[in-house]
Phi, psi and omega in degrees: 000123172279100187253139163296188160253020176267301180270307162345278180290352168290317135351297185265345178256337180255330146337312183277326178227049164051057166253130209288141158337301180296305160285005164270338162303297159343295160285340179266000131100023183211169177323098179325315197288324195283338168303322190232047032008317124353277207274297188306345204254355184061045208233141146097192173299251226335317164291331103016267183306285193288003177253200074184288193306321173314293185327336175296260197001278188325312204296319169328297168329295204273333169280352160305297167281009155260332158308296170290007139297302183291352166227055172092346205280092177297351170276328146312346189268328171321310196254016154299291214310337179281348170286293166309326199269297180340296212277336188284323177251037153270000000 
């Protein structure tokens, strides 16, 4: 699949704000099946653009709540631990 840089970053930006493949096919505007074929099989720039863009976001996410861990929040600090435990059995 031939993506502009245009589409890329619309890509990596609509990613960023956990919008499914498929409505991200939708909006740039390219084949639904063969896009999220991609992303699932983990293959080209698209995919690329769309683990890239989840990742702000998640890294945003996480470091939020570890803030509110580090100042008492126990259901933050539960699901560090489930981040942690996550990352130890990968």
């Amino acid at each position: 699949m031939n993506l502009t840089e245009e589409q890329l970053k619309e890509i990596e930006m609509m990613a960023s704000l956990f919008f499914s493949p498929e409505e991200i096919a939708i909006n740039i505007e390219v084949d639904a099946d063969e896009f999220i074929e991609l992303i699932v099989t983990k293959q080209g720039e698209a995919y690329k653009a769309y683990f890239k863009g989840w990742t702000i976001t998640e890294f945003e996410l996480r470091k939020s709540i570890l803030s509110s861990a580090l100042n008492g929040s126990s259901p933050a600090q539960q699901l560090m631990k489930e981040y942690q435990n996550k990352a130890r059995n990968e």
